[in-house]
ROKEPA-756426 format. One line per 3 residues: their letters; for each residue x, y, z of N, C-alpha, C, O, CB. Coordinates in steps of 0.05 Angstrom, whole numbers, plus 5000, padded with zeros to 4 digits. Glycine has a CB too. Layout:
BEGIN
a) X:Y:Z:X:Y:Z:X:Y:Z:X:Y:Z:X:Y:Z; ...
END
This chain:
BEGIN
xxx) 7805:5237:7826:7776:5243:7826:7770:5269:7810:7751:5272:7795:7765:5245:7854; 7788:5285:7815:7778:5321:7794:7786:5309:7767:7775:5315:7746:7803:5361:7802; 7803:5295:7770:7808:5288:7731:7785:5277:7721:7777:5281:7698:7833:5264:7720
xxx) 7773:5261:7741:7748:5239:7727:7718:5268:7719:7703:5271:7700:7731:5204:7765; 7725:5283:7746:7702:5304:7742:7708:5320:7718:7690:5329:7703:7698:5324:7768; 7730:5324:7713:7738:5346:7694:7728:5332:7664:7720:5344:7644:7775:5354:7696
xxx) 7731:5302:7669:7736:5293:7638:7707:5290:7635:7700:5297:7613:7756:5263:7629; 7675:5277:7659:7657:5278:7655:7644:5311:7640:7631:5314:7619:7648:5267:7678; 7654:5330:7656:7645:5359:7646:7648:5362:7624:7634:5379:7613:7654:5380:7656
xxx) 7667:5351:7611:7689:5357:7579:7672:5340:7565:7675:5344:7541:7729:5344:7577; 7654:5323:7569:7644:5297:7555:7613:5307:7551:7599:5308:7531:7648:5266:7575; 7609:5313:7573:7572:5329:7563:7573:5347:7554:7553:5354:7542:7549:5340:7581
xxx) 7598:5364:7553:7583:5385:7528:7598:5374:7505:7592:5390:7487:7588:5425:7531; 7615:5356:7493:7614:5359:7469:7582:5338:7454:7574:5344:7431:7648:5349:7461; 7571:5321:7467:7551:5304:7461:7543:5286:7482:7558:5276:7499:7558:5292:7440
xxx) 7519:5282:7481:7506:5272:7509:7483:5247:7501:7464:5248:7484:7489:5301:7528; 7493:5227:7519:7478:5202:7524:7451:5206:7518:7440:5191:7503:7481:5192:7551; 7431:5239:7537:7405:5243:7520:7400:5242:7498:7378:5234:7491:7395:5259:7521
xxx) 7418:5252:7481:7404:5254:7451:7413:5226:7433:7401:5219:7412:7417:5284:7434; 7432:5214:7443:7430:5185:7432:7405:5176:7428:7386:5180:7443:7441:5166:7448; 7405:5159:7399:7377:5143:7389:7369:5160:7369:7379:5182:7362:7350:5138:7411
xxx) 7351:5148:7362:7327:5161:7340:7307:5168:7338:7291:5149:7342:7321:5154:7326; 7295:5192:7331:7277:5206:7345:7262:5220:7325:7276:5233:7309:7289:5223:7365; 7232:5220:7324:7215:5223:7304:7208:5259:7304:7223:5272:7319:7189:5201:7310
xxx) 7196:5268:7294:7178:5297:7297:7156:5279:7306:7146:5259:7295:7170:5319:7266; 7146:5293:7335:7113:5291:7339:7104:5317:7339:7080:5316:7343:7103:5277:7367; 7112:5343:7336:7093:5366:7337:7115:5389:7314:7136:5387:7300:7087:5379:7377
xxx) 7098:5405:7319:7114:5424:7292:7095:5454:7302:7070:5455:7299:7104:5408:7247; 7112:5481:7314:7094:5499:7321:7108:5526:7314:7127:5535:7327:7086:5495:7351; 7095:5540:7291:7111:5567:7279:7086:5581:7281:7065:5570:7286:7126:5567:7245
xxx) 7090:5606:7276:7073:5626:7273:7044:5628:7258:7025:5643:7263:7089:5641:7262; 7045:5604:7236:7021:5605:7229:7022:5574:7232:7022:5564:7210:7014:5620:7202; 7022:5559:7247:7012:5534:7247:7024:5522:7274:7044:5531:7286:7019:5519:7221
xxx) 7003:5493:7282:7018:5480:7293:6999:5448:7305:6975:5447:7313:7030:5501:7314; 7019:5426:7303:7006:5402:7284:7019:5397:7314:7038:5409:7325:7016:5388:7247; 7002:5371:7326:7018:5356:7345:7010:5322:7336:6988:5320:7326:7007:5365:7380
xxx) 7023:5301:7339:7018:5266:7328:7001:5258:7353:6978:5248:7354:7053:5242:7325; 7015:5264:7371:7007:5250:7394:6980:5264:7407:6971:5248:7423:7031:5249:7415; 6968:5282:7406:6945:5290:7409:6934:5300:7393:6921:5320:7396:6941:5301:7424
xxx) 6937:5288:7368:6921:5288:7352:6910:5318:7342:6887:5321:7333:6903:5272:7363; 6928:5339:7344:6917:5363:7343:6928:5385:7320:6952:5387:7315:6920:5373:7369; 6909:5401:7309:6918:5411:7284:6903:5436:7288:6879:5439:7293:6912:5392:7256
xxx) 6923:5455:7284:6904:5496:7289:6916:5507:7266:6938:5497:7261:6915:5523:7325; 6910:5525:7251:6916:5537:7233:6919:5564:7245:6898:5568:7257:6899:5532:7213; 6935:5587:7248:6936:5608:7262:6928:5630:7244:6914:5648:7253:6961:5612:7275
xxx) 6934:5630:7223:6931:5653:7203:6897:5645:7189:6891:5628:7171:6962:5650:7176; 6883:5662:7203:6859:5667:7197:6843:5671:7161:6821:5666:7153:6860:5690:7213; 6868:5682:7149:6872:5682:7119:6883:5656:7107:6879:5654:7083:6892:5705:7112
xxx) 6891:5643:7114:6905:5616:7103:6884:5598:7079:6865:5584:7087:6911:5596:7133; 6891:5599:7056:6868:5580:7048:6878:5548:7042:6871:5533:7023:6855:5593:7020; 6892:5543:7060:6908:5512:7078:6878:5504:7084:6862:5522:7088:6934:5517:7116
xxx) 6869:5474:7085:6845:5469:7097:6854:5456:7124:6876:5447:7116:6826:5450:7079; 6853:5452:7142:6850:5427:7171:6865:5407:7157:6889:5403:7161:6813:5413:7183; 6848:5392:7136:6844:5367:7120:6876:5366:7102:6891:5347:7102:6812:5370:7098
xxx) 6880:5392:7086:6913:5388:7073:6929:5386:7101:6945:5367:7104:6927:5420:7049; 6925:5404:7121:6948:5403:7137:6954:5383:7149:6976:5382:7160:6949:5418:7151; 6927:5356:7152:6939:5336:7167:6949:5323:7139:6968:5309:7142:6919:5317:7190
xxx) 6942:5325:7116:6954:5308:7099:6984:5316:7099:7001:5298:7100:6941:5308:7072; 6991:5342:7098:7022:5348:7096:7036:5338:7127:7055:5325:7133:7027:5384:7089; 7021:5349:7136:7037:5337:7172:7050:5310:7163:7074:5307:7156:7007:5327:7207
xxx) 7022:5281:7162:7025:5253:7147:7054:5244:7129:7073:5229:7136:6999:5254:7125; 7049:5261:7102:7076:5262:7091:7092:5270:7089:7109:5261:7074:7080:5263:7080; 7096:5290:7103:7134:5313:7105:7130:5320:7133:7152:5331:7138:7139:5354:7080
xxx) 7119:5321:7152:7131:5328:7183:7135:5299:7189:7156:5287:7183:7107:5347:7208; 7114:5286:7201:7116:5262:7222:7134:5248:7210:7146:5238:7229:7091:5245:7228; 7146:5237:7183:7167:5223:7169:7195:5227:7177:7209:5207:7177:7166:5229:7144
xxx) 7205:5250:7183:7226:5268:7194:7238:5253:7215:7222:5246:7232:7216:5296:7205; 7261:5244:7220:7269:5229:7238:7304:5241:7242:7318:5239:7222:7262:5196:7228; 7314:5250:7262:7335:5254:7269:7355:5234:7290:7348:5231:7314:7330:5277:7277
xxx) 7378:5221:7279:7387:5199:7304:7409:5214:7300:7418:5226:7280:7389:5162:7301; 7421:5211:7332:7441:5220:7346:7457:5201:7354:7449:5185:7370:7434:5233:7364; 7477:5201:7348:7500:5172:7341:7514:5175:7382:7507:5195:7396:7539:5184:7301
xxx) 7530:5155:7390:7534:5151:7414:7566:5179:7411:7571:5196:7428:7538:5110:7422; 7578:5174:7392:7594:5187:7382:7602:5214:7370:7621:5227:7362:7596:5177:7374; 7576:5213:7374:7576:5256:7364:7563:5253:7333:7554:5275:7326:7621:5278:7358
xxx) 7561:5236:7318:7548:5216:7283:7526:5230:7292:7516:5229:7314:7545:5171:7275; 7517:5249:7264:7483:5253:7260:7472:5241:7233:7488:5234:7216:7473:5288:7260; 7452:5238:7230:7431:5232:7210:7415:5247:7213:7412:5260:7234:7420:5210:7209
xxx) 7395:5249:7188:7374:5261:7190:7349:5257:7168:7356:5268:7147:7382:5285:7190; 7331:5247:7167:7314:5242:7141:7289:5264:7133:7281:5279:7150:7300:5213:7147; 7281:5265:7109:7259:5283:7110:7249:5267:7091:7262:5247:7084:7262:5313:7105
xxx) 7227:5272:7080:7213:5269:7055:7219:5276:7028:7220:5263:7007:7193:5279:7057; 7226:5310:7037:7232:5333:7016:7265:5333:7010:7273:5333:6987:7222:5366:7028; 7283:5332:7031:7310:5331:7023:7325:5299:7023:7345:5294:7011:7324:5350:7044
xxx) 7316:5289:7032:7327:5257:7030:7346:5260:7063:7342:5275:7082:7353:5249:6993; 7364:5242:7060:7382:5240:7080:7402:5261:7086:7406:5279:7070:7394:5219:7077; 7413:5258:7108:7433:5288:7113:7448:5278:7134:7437:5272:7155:7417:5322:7122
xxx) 7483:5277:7127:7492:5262:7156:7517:5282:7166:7526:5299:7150:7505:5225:7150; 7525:5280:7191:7542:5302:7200:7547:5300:7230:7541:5277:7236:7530:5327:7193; 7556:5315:7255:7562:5306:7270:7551:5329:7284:7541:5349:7273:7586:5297:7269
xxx) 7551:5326:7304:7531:5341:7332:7538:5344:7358:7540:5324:7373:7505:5326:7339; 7546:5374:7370:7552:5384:7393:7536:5390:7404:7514:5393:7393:7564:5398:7394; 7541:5395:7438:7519:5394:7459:7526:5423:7464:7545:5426:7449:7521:5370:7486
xxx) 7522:5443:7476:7534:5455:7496:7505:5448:7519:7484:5437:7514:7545:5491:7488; 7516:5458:7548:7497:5453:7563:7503:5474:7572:7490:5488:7557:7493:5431:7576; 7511:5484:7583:7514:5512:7580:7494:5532:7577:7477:5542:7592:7528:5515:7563
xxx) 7502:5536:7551:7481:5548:7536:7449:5534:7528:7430:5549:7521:7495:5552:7513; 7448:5511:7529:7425:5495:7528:7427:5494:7491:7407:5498:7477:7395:5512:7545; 7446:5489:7483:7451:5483:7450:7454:5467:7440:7471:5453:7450:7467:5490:7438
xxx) 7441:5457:7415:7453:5432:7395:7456:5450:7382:7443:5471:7379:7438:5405:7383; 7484:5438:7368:7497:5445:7345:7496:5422:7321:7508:5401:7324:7526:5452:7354; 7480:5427:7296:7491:5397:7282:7510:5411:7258:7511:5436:7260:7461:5373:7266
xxx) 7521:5401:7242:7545:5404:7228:7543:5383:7209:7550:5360:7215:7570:5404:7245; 7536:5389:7188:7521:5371:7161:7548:5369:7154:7566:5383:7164:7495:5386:7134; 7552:5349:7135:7577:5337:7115:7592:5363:7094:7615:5372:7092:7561:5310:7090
xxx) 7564:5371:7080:7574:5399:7070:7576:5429:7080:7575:5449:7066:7562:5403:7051; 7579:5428:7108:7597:5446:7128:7568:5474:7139:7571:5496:7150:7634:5464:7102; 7549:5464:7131:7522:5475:7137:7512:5465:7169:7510:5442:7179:7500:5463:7112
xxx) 7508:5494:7181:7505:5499:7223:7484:5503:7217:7474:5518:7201:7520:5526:7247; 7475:5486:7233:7446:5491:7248:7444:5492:7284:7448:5473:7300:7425:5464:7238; 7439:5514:7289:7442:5507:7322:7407:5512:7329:7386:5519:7318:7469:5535:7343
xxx) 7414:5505:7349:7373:5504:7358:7382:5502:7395:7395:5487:7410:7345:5458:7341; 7369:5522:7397:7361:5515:7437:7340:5489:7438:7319:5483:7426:7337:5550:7458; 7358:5476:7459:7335:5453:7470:7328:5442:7495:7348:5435:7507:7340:5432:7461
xxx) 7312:5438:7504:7290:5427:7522:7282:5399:7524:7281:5386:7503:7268:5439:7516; 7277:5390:7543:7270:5362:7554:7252:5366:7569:7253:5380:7589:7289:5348:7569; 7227:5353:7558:7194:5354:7577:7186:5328:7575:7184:5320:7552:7166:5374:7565
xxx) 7181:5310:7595:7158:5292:7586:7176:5268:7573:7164:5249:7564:7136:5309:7561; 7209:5268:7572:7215:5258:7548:7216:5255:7526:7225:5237:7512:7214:5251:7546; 7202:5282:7518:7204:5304:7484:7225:5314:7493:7229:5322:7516:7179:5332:7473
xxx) 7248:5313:7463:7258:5331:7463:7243:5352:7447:7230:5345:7428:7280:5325:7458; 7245:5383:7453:7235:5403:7437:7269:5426:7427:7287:5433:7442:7208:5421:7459; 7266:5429:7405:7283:5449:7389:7279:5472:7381:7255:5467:7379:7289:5442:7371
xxx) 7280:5495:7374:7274:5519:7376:7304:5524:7367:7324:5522:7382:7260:5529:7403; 7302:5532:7329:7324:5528:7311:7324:5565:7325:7304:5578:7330:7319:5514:7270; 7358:5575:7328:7359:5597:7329:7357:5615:7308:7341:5633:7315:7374:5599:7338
xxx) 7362:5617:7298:7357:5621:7256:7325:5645:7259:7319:5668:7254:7342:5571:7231; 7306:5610:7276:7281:5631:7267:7274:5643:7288:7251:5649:7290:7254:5619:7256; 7296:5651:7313:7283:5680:7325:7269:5669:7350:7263:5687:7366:7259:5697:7302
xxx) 7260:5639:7360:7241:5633:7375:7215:5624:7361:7199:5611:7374:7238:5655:7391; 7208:5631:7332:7178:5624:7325:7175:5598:7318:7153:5590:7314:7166:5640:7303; 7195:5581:7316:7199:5559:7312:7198:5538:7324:7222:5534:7319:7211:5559:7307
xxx) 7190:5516:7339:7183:5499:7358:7182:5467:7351:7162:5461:7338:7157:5508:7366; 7198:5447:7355:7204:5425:7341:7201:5399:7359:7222:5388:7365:7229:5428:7330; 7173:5384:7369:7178:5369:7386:7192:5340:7368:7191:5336:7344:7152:5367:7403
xxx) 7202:5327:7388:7215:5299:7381:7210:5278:7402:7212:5284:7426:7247:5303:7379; 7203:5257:7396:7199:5231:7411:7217:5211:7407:7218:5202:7384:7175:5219:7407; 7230:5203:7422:7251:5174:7417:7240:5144:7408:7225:5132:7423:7265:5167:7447
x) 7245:5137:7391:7234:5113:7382:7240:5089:7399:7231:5067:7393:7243:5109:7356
END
């Protein structure tokens, strides 16, 4: 029985059954902006911005909501954008620390703290410090 526990513990943090599937951007929230799909909501924070409402849902439309990240059963990532095309590589959990780690083909880390609300996942890339905020919905 401790071997079975030991090997389950050894197994969630290298990659976990949650992040299996494929999973869209529904919100996007940085310092000067922040766009949500699912309620329909769009604020511009920077008072100076000459961004209209109107471009930002058009850019949300074509380069956020397009964005789709799948998480293979196996530790396999993908990733799509608009602007960079595809990106594939493999993906650690810690739980622990509350970390994804992804690990692109050409040897490029991205780690991000993450969260589970609602059945969003949310990301918060460490890179940007906290100002960064990345919801995700499972398809």
């Amino acid at each position: 029985m401790k071997i079975l526990i030991l090997f389950f513990l050894i197994f969630t943090n290298s990659y976990s059954q949650d992040f299996t599937g494929k999973w869209k951007i529904i919100s996007l929230e940085d310092k000067t902006i922040y766009v949500n799909k699912l309620t329909d909501s769009i604020y511009i924070k920077d008072s100076n911005s000459k961004t209209t409402i109107k471009e930002l849902k058009e850019m949300s439309e074509q380069f956020i909501y397009p964005t789709t990240f799948i998480f293979g059963e196996n530790g396999d990532f993908e990733s799509y954008n608009p602007l960079e095309g595809i990106s594939k590589g493999n993906f650690v959990v810690d739980r622990k620390k509350n970390t994804l780690t992804i690990i692109e083909a050409n040897g490029k880390r991205n780690e991000a703290i993450f969260l589970f609300n609602n059945g969003i996942l949310f990301l918060q890339p460490i890179k940007e410090k906290g100002e960064t905020k990345i919801g995700f919905r499972k398809e």
